[in-house]
C-alpha positions in Angstrom: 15.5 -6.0 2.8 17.2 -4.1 5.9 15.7 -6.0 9.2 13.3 -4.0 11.7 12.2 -5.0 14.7 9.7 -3.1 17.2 8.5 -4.5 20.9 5.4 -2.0 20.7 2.4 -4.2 22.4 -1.6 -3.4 21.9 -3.4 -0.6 23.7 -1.9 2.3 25.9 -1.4 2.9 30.1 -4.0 4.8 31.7 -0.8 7.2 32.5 -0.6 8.0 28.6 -4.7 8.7 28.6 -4.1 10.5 31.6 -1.2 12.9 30.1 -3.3 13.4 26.1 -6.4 14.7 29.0 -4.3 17.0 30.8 -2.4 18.7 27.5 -5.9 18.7 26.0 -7.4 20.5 29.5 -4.5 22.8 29.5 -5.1 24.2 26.2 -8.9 24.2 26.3 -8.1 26.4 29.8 -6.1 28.9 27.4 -9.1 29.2 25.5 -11.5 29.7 28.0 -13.0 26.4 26.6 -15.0 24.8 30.0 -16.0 21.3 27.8 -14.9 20.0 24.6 -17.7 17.6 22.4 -15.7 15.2 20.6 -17.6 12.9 18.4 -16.0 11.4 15.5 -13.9 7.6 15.8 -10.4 9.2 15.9 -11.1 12.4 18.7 -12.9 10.0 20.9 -10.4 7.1 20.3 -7.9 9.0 21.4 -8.9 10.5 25.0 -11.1 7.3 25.5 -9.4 4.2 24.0 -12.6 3.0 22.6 -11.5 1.0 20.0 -14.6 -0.7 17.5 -14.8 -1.4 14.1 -18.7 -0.6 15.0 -17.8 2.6 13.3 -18.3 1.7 10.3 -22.3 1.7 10.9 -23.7 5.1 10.5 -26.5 4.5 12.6 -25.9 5.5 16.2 -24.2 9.2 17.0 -21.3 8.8 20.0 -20.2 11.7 22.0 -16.9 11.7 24.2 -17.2 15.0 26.8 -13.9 16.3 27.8 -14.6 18.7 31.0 -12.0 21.2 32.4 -11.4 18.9 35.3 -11.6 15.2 36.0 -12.1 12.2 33.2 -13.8 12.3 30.2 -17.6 11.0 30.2 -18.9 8.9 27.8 -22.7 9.6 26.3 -23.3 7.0 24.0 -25.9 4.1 22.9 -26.5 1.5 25.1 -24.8 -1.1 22.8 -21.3 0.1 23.2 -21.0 0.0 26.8 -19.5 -2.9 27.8 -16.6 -2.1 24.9 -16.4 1.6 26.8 -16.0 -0.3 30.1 -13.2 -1.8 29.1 -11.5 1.7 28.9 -10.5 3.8 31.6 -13.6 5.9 31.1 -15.9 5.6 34.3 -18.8 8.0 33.8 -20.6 6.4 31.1 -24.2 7.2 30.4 -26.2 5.3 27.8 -29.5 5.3 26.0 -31.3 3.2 24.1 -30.3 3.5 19.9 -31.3 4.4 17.6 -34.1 6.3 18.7 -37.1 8.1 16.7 -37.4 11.3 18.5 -34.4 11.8 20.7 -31.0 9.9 20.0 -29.4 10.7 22.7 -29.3 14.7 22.3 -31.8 15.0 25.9 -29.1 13.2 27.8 -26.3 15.0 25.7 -27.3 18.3 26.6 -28.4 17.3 30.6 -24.6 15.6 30.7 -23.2 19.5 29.4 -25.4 21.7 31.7 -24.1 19.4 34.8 -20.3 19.6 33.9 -20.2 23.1 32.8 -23.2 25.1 34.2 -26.5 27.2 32.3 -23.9 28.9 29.7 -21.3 26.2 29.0 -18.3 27.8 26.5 -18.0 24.2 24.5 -15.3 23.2 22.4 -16.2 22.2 18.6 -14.0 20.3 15.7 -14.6 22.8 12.5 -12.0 23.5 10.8 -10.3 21.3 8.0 -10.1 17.7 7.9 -12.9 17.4 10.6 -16.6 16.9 10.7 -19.7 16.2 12.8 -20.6 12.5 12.8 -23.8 13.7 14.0 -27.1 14.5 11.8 -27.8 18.4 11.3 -31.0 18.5 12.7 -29.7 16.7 15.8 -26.8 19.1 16.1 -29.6 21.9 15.9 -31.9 20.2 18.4 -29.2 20.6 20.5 -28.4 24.3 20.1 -31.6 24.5 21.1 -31.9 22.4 24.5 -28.2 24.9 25.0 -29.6 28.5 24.0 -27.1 30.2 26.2 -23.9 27.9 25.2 -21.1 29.5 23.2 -19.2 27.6 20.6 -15.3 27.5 19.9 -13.5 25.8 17.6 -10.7 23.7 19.3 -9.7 22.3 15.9 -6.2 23.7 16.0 -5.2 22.7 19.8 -6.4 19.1 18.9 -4.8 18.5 15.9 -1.7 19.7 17.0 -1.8 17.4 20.0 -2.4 14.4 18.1 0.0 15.5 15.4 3.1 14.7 18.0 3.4 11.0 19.2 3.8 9.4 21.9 6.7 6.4 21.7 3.7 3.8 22.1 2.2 5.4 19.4 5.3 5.6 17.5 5.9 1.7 18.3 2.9 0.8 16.7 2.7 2.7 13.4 6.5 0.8 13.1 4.6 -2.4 12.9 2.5 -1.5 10.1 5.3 -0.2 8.0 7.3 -3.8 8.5 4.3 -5.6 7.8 3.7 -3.2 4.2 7.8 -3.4 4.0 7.8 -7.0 3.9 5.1 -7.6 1.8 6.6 -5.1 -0.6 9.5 -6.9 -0.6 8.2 -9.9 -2.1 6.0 -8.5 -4.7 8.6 -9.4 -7.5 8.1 -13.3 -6.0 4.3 -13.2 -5.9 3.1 -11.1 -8.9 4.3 -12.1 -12.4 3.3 -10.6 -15.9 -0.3 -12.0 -17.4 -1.1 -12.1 -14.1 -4.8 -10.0 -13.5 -4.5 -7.2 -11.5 -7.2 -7.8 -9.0 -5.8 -11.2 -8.4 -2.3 -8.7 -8.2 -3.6 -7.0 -5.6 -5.7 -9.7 -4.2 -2.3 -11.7 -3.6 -0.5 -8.5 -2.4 -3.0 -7.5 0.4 -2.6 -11.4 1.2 0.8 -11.1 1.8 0.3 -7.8 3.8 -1.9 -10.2 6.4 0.9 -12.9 6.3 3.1 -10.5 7.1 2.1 -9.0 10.3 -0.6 -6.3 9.2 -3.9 -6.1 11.5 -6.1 -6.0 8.4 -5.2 -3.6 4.9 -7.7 -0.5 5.4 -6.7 0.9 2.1 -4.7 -0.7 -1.0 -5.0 1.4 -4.6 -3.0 1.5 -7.4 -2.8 1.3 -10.8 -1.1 -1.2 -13.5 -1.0 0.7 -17.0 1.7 0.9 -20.5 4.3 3.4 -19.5 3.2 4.7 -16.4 0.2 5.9 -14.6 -2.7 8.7 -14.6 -4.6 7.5 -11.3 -3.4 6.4 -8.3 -7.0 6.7 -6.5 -9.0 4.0 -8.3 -9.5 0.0 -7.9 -7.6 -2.0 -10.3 -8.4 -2.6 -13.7 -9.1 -6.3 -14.2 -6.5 -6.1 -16.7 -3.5 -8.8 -16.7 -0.3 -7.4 -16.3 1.6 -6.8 -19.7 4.8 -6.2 -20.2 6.1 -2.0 -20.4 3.5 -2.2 -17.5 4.5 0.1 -14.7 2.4 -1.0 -11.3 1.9 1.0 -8.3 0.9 0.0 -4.9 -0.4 2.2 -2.2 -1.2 0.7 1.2 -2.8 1.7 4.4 -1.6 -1.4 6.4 -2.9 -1.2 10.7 -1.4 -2.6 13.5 -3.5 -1.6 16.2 -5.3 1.1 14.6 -2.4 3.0 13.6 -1.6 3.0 10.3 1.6 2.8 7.6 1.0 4.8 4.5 3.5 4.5 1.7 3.7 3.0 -2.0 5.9 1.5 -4.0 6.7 1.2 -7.9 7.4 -1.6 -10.0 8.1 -2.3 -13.8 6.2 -5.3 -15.4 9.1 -6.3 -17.7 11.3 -3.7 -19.7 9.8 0.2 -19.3 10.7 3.1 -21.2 14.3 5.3 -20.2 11.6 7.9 -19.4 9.8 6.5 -16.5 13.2 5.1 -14.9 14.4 8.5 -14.8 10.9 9.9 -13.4 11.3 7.1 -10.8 15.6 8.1 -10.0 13.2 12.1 -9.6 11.0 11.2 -7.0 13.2 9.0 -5.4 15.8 12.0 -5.1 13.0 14.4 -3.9 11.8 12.0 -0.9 15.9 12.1 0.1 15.6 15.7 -0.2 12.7 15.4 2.2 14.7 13.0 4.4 17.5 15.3 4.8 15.3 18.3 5.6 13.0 16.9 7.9 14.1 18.6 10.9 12.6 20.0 13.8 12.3 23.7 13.2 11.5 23.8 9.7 8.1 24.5 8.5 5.8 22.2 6.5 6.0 24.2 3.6 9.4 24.6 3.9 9.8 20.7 3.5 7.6 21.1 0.2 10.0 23.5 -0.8 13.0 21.1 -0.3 11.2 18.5 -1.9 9.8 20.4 -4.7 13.3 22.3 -5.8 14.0 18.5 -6.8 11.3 17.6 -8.9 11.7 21.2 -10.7 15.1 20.8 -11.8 16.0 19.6 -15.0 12.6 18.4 -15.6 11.7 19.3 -19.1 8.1 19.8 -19.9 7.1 18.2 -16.6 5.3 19.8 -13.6 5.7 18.9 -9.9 3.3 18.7 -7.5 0.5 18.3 -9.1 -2.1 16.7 -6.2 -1.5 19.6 -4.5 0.9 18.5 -1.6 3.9 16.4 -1.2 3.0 14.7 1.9 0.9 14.8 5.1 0.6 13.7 8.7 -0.3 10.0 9.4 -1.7 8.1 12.7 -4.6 6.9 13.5 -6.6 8.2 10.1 -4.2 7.1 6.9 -4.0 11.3 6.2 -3.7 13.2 9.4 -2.7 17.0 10.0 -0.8 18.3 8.9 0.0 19.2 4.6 3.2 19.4 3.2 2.1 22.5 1.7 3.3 25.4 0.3 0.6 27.2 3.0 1.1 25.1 5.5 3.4 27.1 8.0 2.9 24.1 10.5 6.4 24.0 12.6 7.6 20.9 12.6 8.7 19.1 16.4 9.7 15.7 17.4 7.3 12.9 17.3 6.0 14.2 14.5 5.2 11.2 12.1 4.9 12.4 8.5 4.1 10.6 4.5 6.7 12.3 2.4 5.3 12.0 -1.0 6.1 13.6 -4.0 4.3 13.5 -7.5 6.0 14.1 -10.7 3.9 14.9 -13.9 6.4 13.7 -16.4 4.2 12.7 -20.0 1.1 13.8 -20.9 -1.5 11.9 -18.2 1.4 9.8 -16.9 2.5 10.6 -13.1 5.0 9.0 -10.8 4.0 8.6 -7.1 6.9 8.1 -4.4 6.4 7.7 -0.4 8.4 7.1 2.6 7.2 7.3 6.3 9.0 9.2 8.3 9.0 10.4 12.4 11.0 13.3 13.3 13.8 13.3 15.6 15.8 15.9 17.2 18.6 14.4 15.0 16.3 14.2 11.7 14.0 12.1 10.1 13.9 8.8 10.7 12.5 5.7 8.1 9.6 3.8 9.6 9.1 2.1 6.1 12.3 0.3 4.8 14.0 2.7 2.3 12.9 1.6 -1.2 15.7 1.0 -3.9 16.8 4.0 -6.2 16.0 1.7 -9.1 12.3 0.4 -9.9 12.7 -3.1 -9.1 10.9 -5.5 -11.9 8.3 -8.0 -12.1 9.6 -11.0 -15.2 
Protein backbone atom coordinates (compact mmCIF):
# COMPACT_ATOMS: atom_id res chain seq x y z
CA UNK A 1 0.00 0.00 0.00
CA UNK A 2 1.42 3.53 -1.11
CA UNK A 3 2.47 5.32 2.48
CA UNK A 4 0.53 8.59 3.68
CA UNK A 5 1.23 10.58 6.24
CA UNK A 6 -0.75 13.88 7.57
CA UNK A 7 0.40 16.22 10.72
CA UNK A 8 -3.33 17.54 10.97
CA UNK A 9 -3.93 17.87 15.02
CA UNK A 10 -7.56 18.07 16.81
CA UNK A 11 -9.67 21.11 16.86
CA UNK A 12 -9.30 24.50 14.88
CA UNK A 13 -7.61 28.27 15.83
CA UNK A 14 -10.00 30.76 16.90
CA UNK A 15 -8.51 32.62 13.52
CA UNK A 16 -10.20 29.80 11.30
CA UNK A 17 -13.74 30.30 13.50
CA UNK A 18 -13.17 33.78 13.12
CA UNK A 19 -12.67 33.73 9.09
CA UNK A 20 -15.99 30.77 8.47
CA UNK A 21 -18.04 33.96 10.82
CA UNK A 22 -16.87 36.67 8.64
CA UNK A 23 -17.55 34.76 5.00
CA UNK A 24 -20.76 33.63 6.61
CA UNK A 25 -21.54 37.55 7.78
CA UNK A 26 -20.51 38.79 4.43
CA UNK A 27 -22.98 36.74 2.55
CA UNK A 28 -25.85 37.02 5.05
CA UNK A 29 -25.06 41.11 4.53
CA UNK A 30 -25.72 40.43 0.61
CA UNK A 31 -28.89 39.03 1.55
CA UNK A 32 -30.10 41.55 3.71
CA UNK A 33 -30.02 38.61 6.24
CA UNK A 34 -29.48 40.64 9.96
CA UNK A 35 -29.24 36.89 12.03
CA UNK A 36 -29.01 33.49 10.89
CA UNK A 37 -30.69 30.40 13.41
CA UNK A 38 -28.52 27.54 12.94
CA UNK A 39 -29.65 24.58 14.79
CA UNK A 40 -28.68 21.25 13.57
CA UNK A 41 -25.06 19.31 14.90
CA UNK A 42 -23.05 20.12 11.65
CA UNK A 43 -24.22 24.29 11.15
CA UNK A 44 -23.55 24.82 14.75
CA UNK A 45 -20.36 22.68 14.88
CA UNK A 46 -18.97 24.57 12.44
CA UNK A 47 -19.23 28.47 13.48
CA UNK A 48 -19.14 27.18 17.20
CA UNK A 49 -16.75 24.12 17.62
CA UNK A 50 -19.09 22.48 19.91
CA UNK A 51 -18.17 19.19 19.45
CA UNK A 52 -20.58 16.29 21.50
CA UNK A 53 -21.71 13.03 20.73
CA UNK A 54 -24.74 14.32 23.07
CA UNK A 55 -26.31 14.64 19.65
CA UNK A 56 -27.43 11.66 19.36
CA UNK A 57 -30.18 12.32 22.16
CA UNK A 58 -33.24 13.86 20.64
CA UNK A 59 -34.29 15.42 23.67
CA UNK A 60 -33.07 18.98 24.06
CA UNK A 61 -33.33 21.63 20.87
CA UNK A 62 -29.82 23.73 20.51
CA UNK A 63 -29.68 26.93 18.69
CA UNK A 64 -26.35 28.65 17.51
CA UNK A 65 -27.27 32.74 16.53
CA UNK A 66 -25.07 34.12 14.05
CA UNK A 67 -25.68 38.14 14.18
CA UNK A 68 -24.44 40.56 11.47
CA UNK A 69 -21.77 41.74 13.72
CA UNK A 70 -19.70 40.32 16.54
CA UNK A 71 -19.60 36.36 17.74
CA UNK A 72 -22.06 33.99 17.52
CA UNK A 73 -24.35 33.39 20.81
CA UNK A 74 -25.09 30.29 22.10
CA UNK A 75 -28.97 29.55 23.37
CA UNK A 76 -28.93 26.17 24.59
CA UNK A 77 -29.84 23.81 27.71
CA UNK A 78 -28.19 24.24 30.66
CA UNK A 79 -26.33 20.83 30.43
CA UNK A 80 -24.08 21.75 27.53
CA UNK A 81 -22.53 24.62 28.86
CA UNK A 82 -19.48 23.87 30.27
CA UNK A 83 -18.68 21.76 26.66
CA UNK A 84 -19.78 25.36 24.95
CA UNK A 85 -17.29 27.09 27.25
CA UNK A 86 -14.68 25.28 25.98
CA UNK A 87 -15.24 26.96 22.58
CA UNK A 88 -14.62 30.42 21.62
CA UNK A 89 -18.25 31.21 21.94
CA UNK A 90 -18.70 33.78 24.98
CA UNK A 91 -22.32 34.81 25.07
CA UNK A 92 -23.85 31.72 26.12
CA UNK A 93 -27.36 31.68 27.55
CA UNK A 94 -28.88 28.55 29.09
CA UNK A 95 -32.08 27.17 30.39
CA UNK A 96 -33.12 24.47 32.19
CA UNK A 97 -34.05 21.15 29.68
CA UNK A 98 -36.09 19.70 28.81
CA UNK A 99 -38.91 21.77 29.75
CA UNK A 100 -42.87 21.23 29.68
CA UNK A 101 -44.11 24.46 28.46
CA UNK A 102 -41.22 26.43 27.13
CA UNK A 103 -37.85 24.65 25.96
CA UNK A 104 -35.99 27.39 25.46
CA UNK A 105 -38.17 29.20 22.60
CA UNK A 106 -38.90 32.39 25.46
CA UNK A 107 -35.21 32.95 25.65
CA UNK A 108 -34.78 32.15 21.90
CA UNK A 109 -36.91 34.69 20.73
CA UNK A 110 -35.75 37.48 23.67
CA UNK A 111 -31.89 36.52 22.41
CA UNK A 112 -33.34 37.57 18.45
CA UNK A 113 -35.26 40.71 19.29
CA UNK A 114 -31.93 42.06 21.29
CA UNK A 115 -29.46 41.22 18.36
CA UNK A 116 -31.58 42.23 15.54
CA UNK A 117 -34.46 44.60 16.69
CA UNK A 118 -38.74 44.30 16.58
CA UNK A 119 -38.60 42.97 12.79
CA UNK A 120 -35.47 40.74 12.67
CA UNK A 121 -34.87 39.46 8.67
CA UNK A 122 -33.50 35.79 10.05
CA UNK A 123 -31.76 33.40 8.16
CA UNK A 124 -33.23 29.73 7.85
CA UNK A 125 -31.65 26.23 6.52
CA UNK A 126 -34.62 24.93 3.97
CA UNK A 127 -33.57 23.80 1.19
CA UNK A 128 -32.15 20.12 0.47
CA UNK A 129 -30.22 18.08 2.62
CA UNK A 130 -31.16 20.30 5.74
CA UNK A 131 -33.74 20.17 8.43
CA UNK A 132 -35.04 21.70 11.68
CA UNK A 133 -33.79 19.77 14.72
CA UNK A 134 -36.44 21.45 16.43
CA UNK A 135 -40.24 20.26 17.13
CA UNK A 136 -42.97 21.91 14.77
CA UNK A 137 -44.99 23.26 17.36
CA UNK A 138 -41.91 24.88 18.88
CA UNK A 139 -40.85 26.30 15.62
CA UNK A 140 -44.50 27.77 15.42
CA UNK A 141 -44.49 29.01 19.02
CA UNK A 142 -41.79 30.85 17.94
CA UNK A 143 -43.24 32.55 14.75
CA UNK A 144 -45.41 33.62 17.11
CA UNK A 145 -43.31 35.32 20.03
CA UNK A 146 -41.64 36.97 16.28
CA UNK A 147 -44.89 38.16 14.40
CA UNK A 148 -43.02 40.83 12.60
CA UNK A 149 -39.70 38.64 11.64
CA UNK A 150 -39.17 37.69 7.98
CA UNK A 151 -37.69 34.45 6.98
CA UNK A 152 -34.87 33.68 4.33
CA UNK A 153 -33.47 30.77 3.37
CA UNK A 154 -29.60 30.94 3.68
CA UNK A 155 -29.34 27.31 2.62
CA UNK A 156 -27.26 28.02 -0.53
CA UNK A 157 -24.63 30.62 1.06
CA UNK A 158 -23.97 27.96 3.85
CA UNK A 159 -23.54 25.03 1.97
CA UNK A 160 -21.42 26.51 -0.31
CA UNK A 161 -19.17 27.79 2.50
CA UNK A 162 -18.78 24.51 4.03
CA UNK A 163 -18.50 22.79 0.78
CA UNK A 164 -14.71 24.47 0.35
CA UNK A 165 -12.15 23.41 3.08
CA UNK A 166 -10.06 24.80 4.94
CA UNK A 167 -6.30 22.86 5.03
CA UNK A 168 -7.13 21.94 8.76
CA UNK A 169 -10.10 20.56 7.55
CA UNK A 170 -8.53 18.95 4.75
CA UNK A 171 -5.73 17.45 7.25
CA UNK A 172 -8.14 15.75 9.11
CA UNK A 173 -10.51 14.09 6.67
CA UNK A 174 -6.72 12.62 5.35
CA UNK A 175 -6.57 10.84 8.60
CA UNK A 176 -9.74 9.04 8.20
CA UNK A 177 -9.02 7.90 4.74
CA UNK A 178 -5.41 6.28 6.02
CA UNK A 179 -7.07 4.79 8.85
CA UNK A 180 -10.09 3.10 6.16
CA UNK A 181 -6.90 2.68 3.70
CA UNK A 182 -5.05 0.64 5.97
CA UNK A 183 -7.62 -1.39 7.27
CA UNK A 184 -8.67 -2.11 3.71
CA UNK A 185 -5.46 -3.12 2.99
CA UNK A 186 -5.45 -6.04 5.21
CA UNK A 187 -8.88 -7.28 4.69
CA UNK A 188 -7.42 -10.29 2.46
CA UNK A 189 -5.26 -11.14 5.94
CA UNK A 190 -8.18 -10.80 8.32
CA UNK A 191 -11.37 -12.16 6.49
CA UNK A 192 -11.14 -15.64 5.02
CA UNK A 193 -14.05 -17.78 3.26
CA UNK A 194 -16.64 -19.63 5.86
CA UNK A 195 -15.97 -16.86 7.77
CA UNK A 196 -19.74 -15.10 8.94
CA UNK A 197 -20.17 -11.94 7.70
CA UNK A 198 -21.01 -10.08 10.78
CA UNK A 199 -17.92 -11.52 12.39
CA UNK A 200 -16.43 -10.09 8.62
CA UNK A 201 -17.46 -6.92 9.37
CA UNK A 202 -17.13 -7.09 13.08
CA UNK A 203 -13.23 -7.84 12.52
CA UNK A 204 -13.04 -5.18 9.73
CA UNK A 205 -14.48 -2.24 11.79
CA UNK A 206 -11.76 -3.65 14.41
CA UNK A 207 -9.16 -3.11 12.27
CA UNK A 208 -10.52 0.43 11.24
CA UNK A 209 -9.97 1.27 15.25
CA UNK A 210 -6.52 -0.33 15.21
CA UNK A 211 -5.68 1.60 12.55
CA UNK A 212 -6.09 5.13 13.52
CA UNK A 213 -9.94 5.72 12.96
CA UNK A 214 -11.77 7.93 15.83
CA UNK A 215 -14.72 5.44 15.93
CA UNK A 216 -16.48 3.81 12.36
CA UNK A 217 -19.89 5.98 12.12
CA UNK A 218 -21.06 3.90 9.25
CA UNK A 219 -19.80 0.45 7.78
CA UNK A 220 -22.47 -1.39 5.15
CA UNK A 221 -21.98 -3.83 2.65
CA UNK A 222 -23.01 -6.77 1.26
CA UNK A 223 -21.43 -10.42 0.80
CA UNK A 224 -23.56 -12.39 -1.99
CA UNK A 225 -22.84 -15.27 -5.17
CA UNK A 226 -21.79 -13.12 -8.11
CA UNK A 227 -22.22 -9.83 -7.03
CA UNK A 228 -24.48 -7.57 -5.13
CA UNK A 229 -28.18 -5.94 -5.21
CA UNK A 230 -27.72 -3.74 -1.81
CA UNK A 231 -25.10 -1.87 -0.66
CA UNK A 232 -27.45 -0.10 2.14
CA UNK A 233 -28.21 -2.96 4.45
CA UNK A 234 -26.44 -4.77 7.62
CA UNK A 235 -24.78 -7.95 6.73
CA UNK A 236 -26.34 -11.12 6.25
CA UNK A 237 -25.21 -13.55 8.95
CA UNK A 238 -24.15 -15.68 6.15
CA UNK A 239 -20.51 -17.25 6.08
CA UNK A 240 -18.62 -16.17 3.23
CA UNK A 241 -18.74 -18.77 0.27
CA UNK A 242 -16.67 -19.01 -2.32
CA UNK A 243 -17.98 -16.89 -6.02
CA UNK A 244 -18.78 -14.49 -3.11
CA UNK A 245 -18.18 -10.93 -4.13
CA UNK A 246 -17.97 -8.58 -0.69
CA UNK A 247 -18.29 -5.03 -0.42
CA UNK A 248 -17.28 -2.66 2.15
CA UNK A 249 -18.40 0.88 2.67
CA UNK A 250 -17.04 2.85 5.54
CA UNK A 251 -17.55 6.17 7.16
CA UNK A 252 -14.35 6.09 9.24
CA UNK A 253 -13.88 9.87 11.66
CA UNK A 254 -10.91 11.41 12.81
CA UNK A 255 -12.03 14.31 14.56
CA UNK A 256 -15.42 14.50 13.26
CA UNK A 257 -14.59 14.57 9.72
CA UNK A 258 -15.17 11.75 7.95
CA UNK A 259 -13.55 9.31 4.94
CA UNK A 260 -16.22 7.81 2.77
CA UNK A 261 -15.22 5.20 0.24
CA UNK A 262 -15.62 1.28 -0.44
CA UNK A 263 -13.83 -1.30 -1.59
CA UNK A 264 -14.55 -4.72 -3.44
CA UNK A 265 -13.29 -8.01 -2.94
CA UNK A 266 -13.82 -11.61 -4.41
CA UNK A 267 -14.29 -14.58 -1.93
CA UNK A 268 -12.43 -17.14 -3.99
CA UNK A 269 -12.80 -17.45 -7.98
CA UNK A 270 -15.89 -14.94 -9.41
CA UNK A 271 -17.31 -15.01 -12.61
CA UNK A 272 -15.28 -13.06 -15.92
CA UNK A 273 -18.42 -10.91 -15.67
CA UNK A 274 -18.11 -9.15 -12.42
CA UNK A 275 -14.07 -8.67 -13.00
CA UNK A 276 -14.86 -6.79 -15.96
CA UNK A 277 -17.89 -4.76 -14.11
CA UNK A 278 -15.07 -4.17 -11.46
CA UNK A 279 -12.03 -3.05 -14.55
CA UNK A 280 -15.75 -0.45 -15.44
CA UNK A 281 -16.04 1.31 -12.40
CA UNK A 282 -12.66 1.36 -11.73
CA UNK A 283 -12.04 3.12 -15.27
CA UNK A 284 -14.99 5.60 -14.57
CA UNK A 285 -13.55 6.87 -11.03
CA UNK A 286 -10.12 7.55 -13.26
CA UNK A 287 -12.34 9.37 -15.58
CA UNK A 288 -13.49 11.30 -12.58
CA UNK A 289 -9.94 11.73 -11.35
CA UNK A 290 -8.80 13.23 -14.47
CA UNK A 291 -11.79 15.57 -14.76
CA UNK A 292 -11.99 16.82 -11.52
CA UNK A 293 -10.81 20.24 -12.06
CA UNK A 294 -11.63 23.47 -10.89
CA UNK A 295 -14.03 24.97 -13.39
CA UNK A 296 -16.05 22.18 -14.36
CA UNK A 297 -19.41 21.68 -13.09
CA UNK A 298 -20.80 18.79 -10.94
CA UNK A 299 -22.73 17.47 -13.55
CA UNK A 300 -20.15 17.77 -15.88
CA UNK A 301 -18.00 15.32 -13.68
CA UNK A 302 -21.09 12.88 -13.93
CA UNK A 303 -20.83 13.24 -17.43
CA UNK A 304 -17.14 12.25 -17.49
CA UNK A 305 -17.76 9.53 -15.38
CA UNK A 306 -20.85 8.29 -16.84
CA UNK A 307 -19.60 8.26 -20.71
CA UNK A 308 -17.43 5.39 -19.11
CA UNK A 309 -19.79 3.17 -17.63
CA UNK A 310 -22.10 3.65 -20.98
CA UNK A 311 -19.63 2.39 -23.37
CA UNK A 312 -19.45 -0.94 -24.41
CA UNK A 313 -21.74 -1.99 -21.69
CA UNK A 314 -24.15 -4.44 -23.13
CA UNK A 315 -27.48 -4.69 -21.52
CA UNK A 316 -26.17 -2.78 -18.46
CA UNK A 317 -27.34 0.68 -17.13
CA UNK A 318 -25.20 3.31 -15.35
CA UNK A 319 -26.10 5.26 -12.69
CA UNK A 320 -28.61 3.82 -11.31
CA UNK A 321 -28.73 5.52 -7.45
CA UNK A 322 -29.13 8.44 -9.05
CA UNK A 323 -25.61 10.19 -8.74
CA UNK A 324 -22.06 9.27 -9.08
CA UNK A 325 -20.75 10.97 -6.03
CA UNK A 326 -21.25 13.79 -3.56
CA UNK A 327 -19.61 16.22 -1.19
CA UNK A 328 -18.12 14.77 2.12
CA UNK A 329 -16.96 16.52 5.57
CA UNK A 330 -18.26 16.66 8.52
CA UNK A 331 -21.75 14.64 7.63
CA UNK A 332 -20.54 11.23 5.52
CA UNK A 333 -22.82 13.02 2.30
CA UNK A 334 -22.42 16.63 2.20
CA UNK A 335 -23.36 19.22 -0.68
CA UNK A 336 -22.96 18.96 -3.21
CA UNK A 337 -24.40 15.85 -6.09
CA UNK A 338 -22.54 14.64 -8.81
CA UNK A 339 -25.55 15.08 -10.78
CA UNK A 340 -26.59 15.45 -13.97
CA UNK A 341 -28.65 18.75 -12.36
CA UNK A 342 -26.27 19.76 -10.31
CA UNK A 343 -24.56 22.84 -12.03
CA UNK A 344 -22.51 23.29 -8.80
CA UNK A 345 -18.98 24.88 -10.03
CA UNK A 346 -16.42 23.14 -8.77
CA UNK A 347 -13.26 25.35 -6.81
CA UNK A 348 -10.37 24.25 -4.81
CA UNK A 349 -10.85 22.75 -1.41
CA UNK A 350 -13.56 21.10 -2.56
CA UNK A 351 -13.53 17.55 -1.07
CA UNK A 352 -15.63 15.20 -3.09
CA UNK A 353 -16.84 10.92 -3.04
CA UNK A 354 -16.47 9.91 -6.70
CA UNK A 355 -18.62 6.97 -6.94
CA UNK A 356 -19.96 5.38 -9.73
CA UNK A 357 -22.63 2.41 -9.93
CA UNK A 358 -22.79 0.04 -12.70
CA UNK A 359 -25.97 -2.20 -13.17
CA UNK A 360 -24.29 -5.02 -14.94
CA UNK A 361 -26.83 -8.56 -14.38
CA UNK A 362 -30.20 -8.50 -13.49
CA UNK A 363 -30.20 -7.27 -9.51
CA UNK A 364 -26.45 -7.39 -9.42
CA UNK A 365 -24.59 -3.82 -9.15
CA UNK A 366 -20.90 -2.88 -8.73
CA UNK A 367 -20.14 0.05 -6.32
CA UNK A 368 -16.60 1.92 -6.76
CA UNK A 369 -15.34 5.07 -4.53
CA UNK A 370 -12.43 7.19 -4.25
CA UNK A 371 -12.04 10.49 -2.11
CA UNK A 372 -10.85 13.13 -3.67
CA UNK A 373 -10.02 17.22 -2.79
CA UNK A 374 -9.66 19.52 -5.65
CA UNK A 375 -6.61 21.29 -6.52
CA UNK A 376 -5.82 23.94 -8.85
CA UNK A 377 -3.69 21.23 -10.54
CA UNK A 378 -6.64 18.43 -10.25
CA UNK A 379 -7.93 16.04 -8.07
CA UNK A 380 -5.98 14.77 -5.58
CA UNK A 381 -6.51 10.93 -3.67
CA UNK A 382 -7.20 11.27 0.05
CA UNK A 383 -7.97 7.37 -0.02
CA UNK A 384 -5.06 5.15 -1.31
CA UNK A 385 -5.91 4.37 -5.03
CA UNK A 386 -7.48 0.85 -5.01
CA UNK A 387 -6.04 -1.84 -7.45
CA UNK A 388 -7.56 -2.14 -11.05
CA UNK A 389 -8.06 -5.81 -10.15
CA UNK A 390 -10.53 -7.02 -7.37
CA UNK A 391 -8.12 -8.26 -4.98
CA UNK A 392 -9.24 -11.87 -3.34
CA UNK A 393 -10.08 -13.27 -0.14
CA UNK A 394 -8.68 -17.58 -0.17
Amino acid sequence: MDTITDTAGRGFSEAEFAFRLEALQAAMAAGNVAITLLTTEHDIRYYSGFFTPFWQSPTRPWFLLVPAGGKPVAVIPEIGAQCMGQTWIEDIRTWPSPHPDDDGIGLLAETISELAGAEPAIGLMKGRETWLRMPLNDFERLQGLLPEAAWHDVTAPVQRLRAVKSEAEIGKIRRACQAASRAFARVPEILRPGMGAISAFRAFRIACLDDGADDVAYLTGCAAPGGYGDIISPPEDRPLAPGDVLILDTGCRWDGYFCDFDRNFAVGDVPDGVRAAHDIVWQATEAGLQAARPGITCAGLFDAMNRVLTADNGDGEAGTVGRLGHGLGMQLTEFPSIAPFDETVLEPGMVLALEPSLGFAPGRMMVHEENIVVREAGAELLSVRAPQTMPVIV
